[in-house]
VOPAGU-2260 file (C-alpha; in pm, 1 decimal, decimal comma):
REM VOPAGU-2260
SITE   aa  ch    i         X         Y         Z
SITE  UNK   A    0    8076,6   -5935,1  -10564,9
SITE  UNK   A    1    8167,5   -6224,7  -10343,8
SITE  UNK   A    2    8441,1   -6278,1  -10122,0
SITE  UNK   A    3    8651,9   -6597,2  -10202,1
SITE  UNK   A    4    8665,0   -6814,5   -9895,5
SITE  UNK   A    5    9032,6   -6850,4   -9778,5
SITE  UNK   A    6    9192,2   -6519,2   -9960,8
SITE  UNK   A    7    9095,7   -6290,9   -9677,2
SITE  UNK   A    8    9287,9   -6366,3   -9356,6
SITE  UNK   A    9    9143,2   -6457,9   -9035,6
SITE  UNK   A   10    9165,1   -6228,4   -8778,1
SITE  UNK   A   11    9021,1   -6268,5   -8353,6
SITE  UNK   A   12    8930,0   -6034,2   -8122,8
SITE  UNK   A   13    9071,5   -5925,9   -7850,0
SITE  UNK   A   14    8849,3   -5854,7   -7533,2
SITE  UNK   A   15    9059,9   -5670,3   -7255,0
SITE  UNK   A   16    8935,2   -5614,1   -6898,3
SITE  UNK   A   17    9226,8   -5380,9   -6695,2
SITE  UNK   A   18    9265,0   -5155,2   -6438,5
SITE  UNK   A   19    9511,5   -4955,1   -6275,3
SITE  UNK   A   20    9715,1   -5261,4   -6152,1
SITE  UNK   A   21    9715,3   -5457,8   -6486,1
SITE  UNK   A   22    9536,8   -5659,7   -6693,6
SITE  UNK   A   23    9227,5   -5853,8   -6519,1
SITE  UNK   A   24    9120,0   -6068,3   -6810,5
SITE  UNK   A   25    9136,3   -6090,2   -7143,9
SITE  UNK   A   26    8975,3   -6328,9   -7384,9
SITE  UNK   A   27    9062,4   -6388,9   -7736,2
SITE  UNK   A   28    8748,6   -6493,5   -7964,9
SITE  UNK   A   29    8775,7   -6691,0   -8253,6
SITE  UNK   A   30    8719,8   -6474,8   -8587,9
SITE  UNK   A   31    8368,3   -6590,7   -8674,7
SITE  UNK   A   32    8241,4   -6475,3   -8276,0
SITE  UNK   A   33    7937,4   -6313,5   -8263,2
SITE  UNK   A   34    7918,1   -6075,3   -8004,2
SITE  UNK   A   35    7595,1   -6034,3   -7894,6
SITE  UNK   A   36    7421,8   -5952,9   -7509,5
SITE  UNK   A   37    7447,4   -6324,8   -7417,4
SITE  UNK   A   38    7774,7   -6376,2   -7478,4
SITE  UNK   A   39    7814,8   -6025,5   -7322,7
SITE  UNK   A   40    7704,9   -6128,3   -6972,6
SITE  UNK   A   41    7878,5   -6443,1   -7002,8
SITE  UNK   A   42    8197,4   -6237,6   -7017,5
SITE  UNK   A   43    8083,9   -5973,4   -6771,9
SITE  UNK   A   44    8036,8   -6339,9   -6571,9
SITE  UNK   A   45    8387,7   -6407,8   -6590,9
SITE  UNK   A   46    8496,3   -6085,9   -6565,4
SITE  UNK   A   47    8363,0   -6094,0   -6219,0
SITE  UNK   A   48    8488,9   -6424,2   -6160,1
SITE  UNK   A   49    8853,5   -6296,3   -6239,8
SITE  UNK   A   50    8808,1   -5970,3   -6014,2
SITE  UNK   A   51    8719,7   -6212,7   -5726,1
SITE  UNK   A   52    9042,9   -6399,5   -5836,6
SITE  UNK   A   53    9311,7   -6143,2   -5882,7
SITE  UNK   A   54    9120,1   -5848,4   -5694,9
SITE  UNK   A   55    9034,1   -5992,8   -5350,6
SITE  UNK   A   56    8971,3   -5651,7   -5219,7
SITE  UNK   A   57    8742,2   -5527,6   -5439,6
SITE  UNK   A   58    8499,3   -5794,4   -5326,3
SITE  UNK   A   59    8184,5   -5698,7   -5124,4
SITE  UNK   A   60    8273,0   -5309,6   -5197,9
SITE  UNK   A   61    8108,0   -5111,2   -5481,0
SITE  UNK   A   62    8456,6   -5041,7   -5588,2
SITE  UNK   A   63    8448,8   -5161,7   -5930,8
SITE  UNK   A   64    8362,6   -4859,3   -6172,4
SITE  UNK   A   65    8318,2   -5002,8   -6515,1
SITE  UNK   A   66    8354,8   -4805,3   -6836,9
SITE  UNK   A   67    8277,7   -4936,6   -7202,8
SITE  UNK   A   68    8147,7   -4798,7   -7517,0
SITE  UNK   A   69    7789,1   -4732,7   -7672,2
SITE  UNK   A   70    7773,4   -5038,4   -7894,9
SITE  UNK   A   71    7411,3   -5267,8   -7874,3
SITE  UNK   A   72    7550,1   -5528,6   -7658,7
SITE  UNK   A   73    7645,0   -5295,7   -7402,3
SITE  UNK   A   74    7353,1   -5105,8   -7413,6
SITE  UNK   A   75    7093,8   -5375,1   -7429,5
SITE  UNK   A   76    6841,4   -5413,2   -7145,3
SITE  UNK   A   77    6958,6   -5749,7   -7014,0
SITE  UNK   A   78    7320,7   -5592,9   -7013,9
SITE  UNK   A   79    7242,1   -5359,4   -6796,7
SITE  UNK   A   80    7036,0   -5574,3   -6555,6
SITE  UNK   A   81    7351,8   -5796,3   -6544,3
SITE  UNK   A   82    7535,7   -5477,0   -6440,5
SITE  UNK   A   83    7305,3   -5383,5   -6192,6
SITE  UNK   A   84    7358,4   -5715,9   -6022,4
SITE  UNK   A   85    7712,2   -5742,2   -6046,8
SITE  UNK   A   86    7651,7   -5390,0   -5853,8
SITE  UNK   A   87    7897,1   -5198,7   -6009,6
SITE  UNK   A   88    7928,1   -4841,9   -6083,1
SITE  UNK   A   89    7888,1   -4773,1   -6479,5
SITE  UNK   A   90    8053,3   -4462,6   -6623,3
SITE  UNK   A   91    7801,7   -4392,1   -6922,7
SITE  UNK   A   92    8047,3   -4359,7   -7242,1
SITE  UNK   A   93    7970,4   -4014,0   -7416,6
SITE  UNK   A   94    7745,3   -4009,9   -7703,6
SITE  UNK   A   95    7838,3   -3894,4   -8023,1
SITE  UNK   A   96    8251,2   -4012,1   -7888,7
SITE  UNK   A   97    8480,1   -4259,1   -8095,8
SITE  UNK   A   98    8402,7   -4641,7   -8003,6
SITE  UNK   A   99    8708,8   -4693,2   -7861,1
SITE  UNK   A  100    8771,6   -4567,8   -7483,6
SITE  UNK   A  101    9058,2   -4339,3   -7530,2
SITE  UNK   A  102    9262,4   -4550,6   -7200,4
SITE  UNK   A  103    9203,0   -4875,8   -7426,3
SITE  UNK   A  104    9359,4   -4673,4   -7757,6
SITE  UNK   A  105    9680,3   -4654,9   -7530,3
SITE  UNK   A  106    9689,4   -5048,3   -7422,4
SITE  UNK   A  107    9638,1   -5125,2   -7831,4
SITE  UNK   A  108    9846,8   -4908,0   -7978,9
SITE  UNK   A  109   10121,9   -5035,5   -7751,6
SITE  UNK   A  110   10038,8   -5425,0   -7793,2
SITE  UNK   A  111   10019,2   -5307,1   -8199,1
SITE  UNK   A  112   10359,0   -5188,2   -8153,9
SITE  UNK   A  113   10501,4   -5467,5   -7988,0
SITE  UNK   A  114   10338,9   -5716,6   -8254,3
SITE  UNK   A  115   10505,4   -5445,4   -8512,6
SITE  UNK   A  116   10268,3   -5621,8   -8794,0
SITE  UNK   A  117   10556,6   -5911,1   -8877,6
SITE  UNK   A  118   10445,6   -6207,5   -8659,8
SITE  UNK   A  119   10224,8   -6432,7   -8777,1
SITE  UNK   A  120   10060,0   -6641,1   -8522,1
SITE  UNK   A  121    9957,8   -7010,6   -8611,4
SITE  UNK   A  122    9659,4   -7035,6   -8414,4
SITE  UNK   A  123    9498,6   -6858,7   -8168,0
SITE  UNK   A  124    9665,4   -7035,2   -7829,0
SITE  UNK   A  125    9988,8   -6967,8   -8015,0
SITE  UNK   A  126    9912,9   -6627,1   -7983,5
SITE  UNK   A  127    9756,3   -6592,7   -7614,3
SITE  UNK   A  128   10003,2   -6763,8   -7438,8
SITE  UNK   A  129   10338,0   -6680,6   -7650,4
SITE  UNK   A  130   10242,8   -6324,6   -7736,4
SITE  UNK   A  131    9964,8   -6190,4   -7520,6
SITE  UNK   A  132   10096,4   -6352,8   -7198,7
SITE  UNK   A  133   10468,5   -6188,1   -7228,1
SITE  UNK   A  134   10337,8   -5872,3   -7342,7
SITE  UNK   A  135   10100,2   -5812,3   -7051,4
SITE  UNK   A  136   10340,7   -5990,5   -6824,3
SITE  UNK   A  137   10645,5   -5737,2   -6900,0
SITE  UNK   A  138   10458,3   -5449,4   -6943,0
SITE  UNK   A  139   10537,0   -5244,7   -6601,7
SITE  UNK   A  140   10231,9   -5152,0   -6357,2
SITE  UNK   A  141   10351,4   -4745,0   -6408,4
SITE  UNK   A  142   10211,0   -4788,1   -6810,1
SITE  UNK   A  143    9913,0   -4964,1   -6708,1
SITE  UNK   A  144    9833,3   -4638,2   -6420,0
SITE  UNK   A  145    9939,5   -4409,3   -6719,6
SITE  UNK   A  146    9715,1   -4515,5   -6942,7
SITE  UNK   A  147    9414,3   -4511,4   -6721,2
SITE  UNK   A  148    9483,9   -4186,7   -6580,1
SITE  UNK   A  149    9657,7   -4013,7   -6835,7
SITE  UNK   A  150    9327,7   -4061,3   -7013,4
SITE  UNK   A  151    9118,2   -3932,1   -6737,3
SITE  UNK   A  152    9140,0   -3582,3   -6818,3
SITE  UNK   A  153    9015,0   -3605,5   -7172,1
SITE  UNK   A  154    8737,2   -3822,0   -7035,9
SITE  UNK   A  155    8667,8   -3588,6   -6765,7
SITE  UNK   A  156    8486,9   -3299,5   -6959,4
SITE  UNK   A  157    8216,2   -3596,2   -7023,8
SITE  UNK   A  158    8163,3   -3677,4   -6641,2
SITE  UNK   A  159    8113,0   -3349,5   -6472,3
SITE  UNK   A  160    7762,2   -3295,5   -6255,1
């Protein structure tokens, strides 16, 4: 079987950096992106670049306690050197746990909501700075502090010494 080029539709990912405060960056890929450790670090890169931006205060402290999942490009040697550098704190994510972070299932169900499955988006600046941009822009800092702490104490359990 063969899939016929066109029929499927193109879909982009969505790359979401945020925090109690709000969103720190976000990056939408295009659909054929390859995610590997390079491009990784490049976005842990800019990542850092948009902390020093937007989070002034977390700069020269060891602040910045980073949580992702268990897939290879997080995992991967170089990722972790790039970590190490950046010196920030890394909350291992629990083995044998969904992929998702359960604080990122609350941003994306609410941004699925919001999108409600009926807009189509023409292209993907279309969609980052008509949809993406209002959506984070009008959600209210109290959701964004809900979401990362309302999922603390289902993450806790996996953090205890």
């Amino acid at each position: 079987m063969q899939a016929i080029p066109g029929l499927t539709r193109k879909k982009v990912r969505l790359c979401v950096w945020w925090d109690w405060k709000g969103i720190v960056h976000y990056e939408l890929l295009s659909f054929n992106q390859t995610i590997n450790f390079e491009f990784y670090c490049e976005q842990l890169q800019r990542l850092q670049q948009a902390i020093e931006r937007k989070r002034p205060e977390l700069i020269n402290r060891r602040d910045v306690v980073f949580h992702h999942d268990n897939a290879r490009p997080h995992t991967f040697l170089m990722t972790r050197q790039k970590l190490r550098e950046l010196d920030w704190e890394v909350l291992m994510h629990p083995p044998y746990s969904p992929d998702i972070a359960s604080s990122d299932c609350y941003l994306f169900r609410s941004l699925q909501n919001s999108l409600n499955g009926n807009i189509k988006l023409a292209s993907k600046e279309t969609c980052e700075k008509n949809n993406l941009k209002q959506f984070f822009d009008q959600k209210p800092q109290k959701s964004y502090r809900d979401g990362i702490w309302g999922s603390a104490p289902k993450m806790a359990k996996y953090y205890r010494k």
